[in-house]
KEKE-3310 file (N, C-alpha, C; in steps of 0.2 Angstrom, whole numbers, plus 5000, padded with zeros to 4 digits):
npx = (5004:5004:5010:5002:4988:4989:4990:4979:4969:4970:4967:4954:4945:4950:4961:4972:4991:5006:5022:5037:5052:5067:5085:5102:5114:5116:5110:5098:5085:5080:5081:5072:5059:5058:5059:5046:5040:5039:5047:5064:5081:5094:5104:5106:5109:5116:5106:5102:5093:5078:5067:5050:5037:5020:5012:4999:4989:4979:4966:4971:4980:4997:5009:5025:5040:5058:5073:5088:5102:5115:5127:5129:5118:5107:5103:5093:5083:5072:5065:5056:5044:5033:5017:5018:5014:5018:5034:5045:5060:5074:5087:5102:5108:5118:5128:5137:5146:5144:5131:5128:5127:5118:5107:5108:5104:5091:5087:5088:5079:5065:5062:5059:5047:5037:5035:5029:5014:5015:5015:5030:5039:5051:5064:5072:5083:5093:5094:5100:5114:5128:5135:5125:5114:5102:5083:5079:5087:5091:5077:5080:5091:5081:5071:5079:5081:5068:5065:5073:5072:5057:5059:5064:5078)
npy = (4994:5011:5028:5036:5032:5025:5037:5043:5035:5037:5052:5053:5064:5074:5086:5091:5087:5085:5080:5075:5077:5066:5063:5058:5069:5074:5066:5067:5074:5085:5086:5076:5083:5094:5089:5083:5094:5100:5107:5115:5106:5106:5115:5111:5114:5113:5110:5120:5123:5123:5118:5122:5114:5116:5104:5099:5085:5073:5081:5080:5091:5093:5095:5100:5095:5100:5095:5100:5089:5088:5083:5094:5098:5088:5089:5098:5091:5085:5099:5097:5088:5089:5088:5078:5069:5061:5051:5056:5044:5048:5037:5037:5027:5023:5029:5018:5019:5024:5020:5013:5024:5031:5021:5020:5033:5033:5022:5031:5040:5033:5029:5041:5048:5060:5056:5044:5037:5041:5039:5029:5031:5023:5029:5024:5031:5037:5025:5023:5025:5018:5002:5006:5002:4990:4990:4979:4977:4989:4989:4978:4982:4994:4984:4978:4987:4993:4980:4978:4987:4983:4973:4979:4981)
npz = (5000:4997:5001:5000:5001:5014:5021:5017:5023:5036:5037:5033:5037:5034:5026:5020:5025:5033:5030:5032:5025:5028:5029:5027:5021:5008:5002:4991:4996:4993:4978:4975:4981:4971:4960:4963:4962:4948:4946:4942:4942:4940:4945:4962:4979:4996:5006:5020:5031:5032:5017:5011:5005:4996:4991:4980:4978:4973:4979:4988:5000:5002:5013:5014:5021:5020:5029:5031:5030:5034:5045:5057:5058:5062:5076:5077:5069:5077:5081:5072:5072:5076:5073:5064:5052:5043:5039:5027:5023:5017:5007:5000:4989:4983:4991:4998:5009:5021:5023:5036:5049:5042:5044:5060:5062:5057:5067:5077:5074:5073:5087:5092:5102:5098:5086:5084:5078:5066:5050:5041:5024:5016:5005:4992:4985:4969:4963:4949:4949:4946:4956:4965:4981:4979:4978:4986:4998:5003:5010:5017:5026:5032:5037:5047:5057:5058:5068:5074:5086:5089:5097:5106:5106)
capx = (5000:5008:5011:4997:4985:4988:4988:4973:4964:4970:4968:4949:4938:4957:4964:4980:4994:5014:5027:5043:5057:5075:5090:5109:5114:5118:5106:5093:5080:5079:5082:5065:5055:5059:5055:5039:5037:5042:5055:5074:5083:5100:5107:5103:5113:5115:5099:5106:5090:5074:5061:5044:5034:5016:5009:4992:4986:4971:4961:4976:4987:5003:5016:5033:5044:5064:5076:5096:5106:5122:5128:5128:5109:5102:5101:5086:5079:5065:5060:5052:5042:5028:5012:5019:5009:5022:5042:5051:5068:5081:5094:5106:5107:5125:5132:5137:5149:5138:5124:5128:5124:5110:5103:5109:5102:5083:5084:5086:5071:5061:5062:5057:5038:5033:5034:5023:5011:5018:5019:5036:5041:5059:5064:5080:5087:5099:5095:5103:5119:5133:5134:5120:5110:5095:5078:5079:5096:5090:5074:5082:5093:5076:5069:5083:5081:5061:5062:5076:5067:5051:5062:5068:5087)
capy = (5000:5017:5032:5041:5027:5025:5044:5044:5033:5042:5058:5054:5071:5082:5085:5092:5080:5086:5077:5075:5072:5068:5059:5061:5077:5072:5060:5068:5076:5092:5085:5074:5089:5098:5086:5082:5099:5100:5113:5112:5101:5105:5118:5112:5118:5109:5112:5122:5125:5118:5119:5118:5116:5114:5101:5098:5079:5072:5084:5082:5097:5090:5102:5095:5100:5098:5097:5098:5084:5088:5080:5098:5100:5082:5088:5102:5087:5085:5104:5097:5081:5091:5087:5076:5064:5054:5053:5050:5044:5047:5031:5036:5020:5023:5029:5013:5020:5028:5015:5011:5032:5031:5017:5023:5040:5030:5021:5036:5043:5028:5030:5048:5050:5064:5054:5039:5035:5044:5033:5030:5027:5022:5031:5019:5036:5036:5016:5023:5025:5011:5002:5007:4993:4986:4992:4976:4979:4994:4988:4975:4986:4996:4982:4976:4993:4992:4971:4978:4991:4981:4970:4982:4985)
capz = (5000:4997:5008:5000:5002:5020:5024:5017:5027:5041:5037:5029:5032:5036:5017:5023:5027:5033:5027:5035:5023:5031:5027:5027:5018:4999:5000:4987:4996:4988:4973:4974:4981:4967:4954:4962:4960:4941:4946:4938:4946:4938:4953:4968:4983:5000:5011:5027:5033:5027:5013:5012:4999:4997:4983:4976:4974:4973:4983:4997:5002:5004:5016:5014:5026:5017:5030:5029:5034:5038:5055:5061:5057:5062:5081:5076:5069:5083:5079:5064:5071:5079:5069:5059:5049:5038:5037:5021:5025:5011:5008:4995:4988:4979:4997:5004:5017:5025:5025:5046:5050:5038:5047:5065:5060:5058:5074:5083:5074:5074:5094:5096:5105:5095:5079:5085:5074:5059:5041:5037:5020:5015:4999:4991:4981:4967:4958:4944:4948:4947:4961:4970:4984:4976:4984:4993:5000:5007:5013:5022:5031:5036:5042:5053:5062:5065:5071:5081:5089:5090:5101:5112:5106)
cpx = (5004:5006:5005:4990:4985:4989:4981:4968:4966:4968:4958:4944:4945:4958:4972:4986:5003:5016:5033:5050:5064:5078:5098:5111:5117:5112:5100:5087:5077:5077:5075:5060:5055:5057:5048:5034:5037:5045:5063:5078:5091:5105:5104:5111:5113:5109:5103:5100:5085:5070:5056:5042:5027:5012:5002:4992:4981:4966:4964:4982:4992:5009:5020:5039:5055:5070:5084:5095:5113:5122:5129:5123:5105:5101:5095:5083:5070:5062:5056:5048:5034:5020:5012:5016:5012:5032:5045:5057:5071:5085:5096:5110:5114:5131:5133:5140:5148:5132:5124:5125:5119:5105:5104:5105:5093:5083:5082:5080:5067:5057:5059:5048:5035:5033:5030:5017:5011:5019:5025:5037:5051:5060:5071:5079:5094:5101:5099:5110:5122:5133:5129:5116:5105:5088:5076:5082:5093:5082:5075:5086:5087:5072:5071:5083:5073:5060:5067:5073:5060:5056:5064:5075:5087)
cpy = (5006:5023:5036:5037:5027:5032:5045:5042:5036:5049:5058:5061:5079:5080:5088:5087:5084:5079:5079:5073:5073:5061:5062:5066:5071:5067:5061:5071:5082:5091:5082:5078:5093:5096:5083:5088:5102:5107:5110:5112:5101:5111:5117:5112:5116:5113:5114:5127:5119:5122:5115:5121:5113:5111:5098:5092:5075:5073:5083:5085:5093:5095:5096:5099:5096:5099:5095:5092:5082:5087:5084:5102:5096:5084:5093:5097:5088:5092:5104:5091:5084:5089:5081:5068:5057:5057:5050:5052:5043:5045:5035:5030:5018:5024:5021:5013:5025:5027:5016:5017:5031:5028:5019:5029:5038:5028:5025:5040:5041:5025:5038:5047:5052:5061:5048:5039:5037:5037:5035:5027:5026:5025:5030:5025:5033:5029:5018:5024:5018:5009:5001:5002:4994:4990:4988:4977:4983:4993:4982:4978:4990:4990:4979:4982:4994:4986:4976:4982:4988:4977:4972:4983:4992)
cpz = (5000:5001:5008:5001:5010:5027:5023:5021:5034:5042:5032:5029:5031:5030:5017:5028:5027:5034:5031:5031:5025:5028:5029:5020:5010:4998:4994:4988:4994:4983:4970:4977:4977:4961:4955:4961:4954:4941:4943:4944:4945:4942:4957:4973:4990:5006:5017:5032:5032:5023:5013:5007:4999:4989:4984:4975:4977:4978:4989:4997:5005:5008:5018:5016:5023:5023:5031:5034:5034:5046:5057:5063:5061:5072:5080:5072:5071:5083:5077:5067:5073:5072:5062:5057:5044:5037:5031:5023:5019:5010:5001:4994:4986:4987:5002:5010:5020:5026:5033:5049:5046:5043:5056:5067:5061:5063:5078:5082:5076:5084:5097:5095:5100:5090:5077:5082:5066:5055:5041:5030:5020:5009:4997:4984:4976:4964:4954:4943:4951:4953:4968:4972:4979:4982:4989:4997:5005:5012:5019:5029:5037:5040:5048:5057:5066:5067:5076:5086:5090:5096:5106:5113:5105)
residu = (UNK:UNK:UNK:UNK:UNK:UNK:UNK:UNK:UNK:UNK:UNK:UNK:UNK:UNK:UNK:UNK:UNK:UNK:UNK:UNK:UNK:UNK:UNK:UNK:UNK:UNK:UNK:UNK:UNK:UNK:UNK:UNK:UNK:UNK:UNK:UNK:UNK:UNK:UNK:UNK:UNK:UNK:UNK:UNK:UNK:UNK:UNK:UNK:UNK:UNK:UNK:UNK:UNK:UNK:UNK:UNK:UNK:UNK:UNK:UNK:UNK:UNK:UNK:UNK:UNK:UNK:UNK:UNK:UNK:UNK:UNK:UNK:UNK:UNK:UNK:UNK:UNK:UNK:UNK:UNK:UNK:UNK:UNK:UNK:UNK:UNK:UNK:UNK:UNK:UNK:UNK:UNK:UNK:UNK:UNK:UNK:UNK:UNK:UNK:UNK:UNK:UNK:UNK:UNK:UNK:UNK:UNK:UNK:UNK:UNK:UNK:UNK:UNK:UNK:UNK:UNK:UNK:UNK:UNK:UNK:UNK:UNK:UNK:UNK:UNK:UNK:UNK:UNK:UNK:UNK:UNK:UNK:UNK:UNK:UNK:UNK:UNK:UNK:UNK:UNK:UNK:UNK:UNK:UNK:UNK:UNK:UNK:UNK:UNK:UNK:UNK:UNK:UNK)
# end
């Protein structure tokens, strides 16, 4: 079932829905906020704040909150969780070293109060270059972080 799919049934007479997107910095999230919003995509510039952008579909306001991820940004994190209705996490799929911080990075999400009962998706960024894990690959790693955490590590 997809994100919009399972916002929607939460979100059935509310028509607006924030979006939480983070990841580790280079990881693409700009770059996929901008072509959802068929903005040009060919300067973009490291997020050292955030953007938000608000998109139109099918009769649901989207507020999409973009914020940087540089390891000297990711502790204002938790400013941004309040109301928040869905998190897409951003794997840069080509980054492999820096898979274990990617994954490290979610746990610690995955653990914050104010984010409980938020949808997560996982978005495996960047298939197209050499190298780059598989959407299994990556969703394996996501799900060794929420079994672990269901577990209680």
């Amino acid at each position: 079932m997809g994100l919009l799919s399972i916002l929607k049934k939460m979100k059935q007479k509310e028509r607006e829905v924030r979006l939480l997107m983070l990841g580790l910095d280079n990881a693409g999230k700009t770059t996929i906020l901008k072509k959802f919003n068929g903005e040009d995509i060919d300067t973009i510039s490291p997020t050292l704040g955030f953007n938000i952008k608000t998109l139109e579909h099918r009769n649901f306001k989207l507020n999409i909150w973009d914020v940087g991820g540089q390891k000297s940004l990711r502790s204002y994190w938790r400013n941004y969780f309040e109301s928040t209705d869905g998190l897409i996490w951003v794997v840069d799929s080509a980054d492999r070293l820096r898979l274990e911080d990617c994954k490290r990075e979610l746990s610690v999400l995955l653990q914050e109060e104010r984010l409980a009962g938020a949808t997560l998706l996982v978005f495996a960024n960047k298939q197209d270059l050499p190298g780059a894990l598989t959407s299994d690959a990556i969703k394996g790693v996501s799900s060794l972080v929420c079994l672990a955490l269901s577990l209680g590590e």
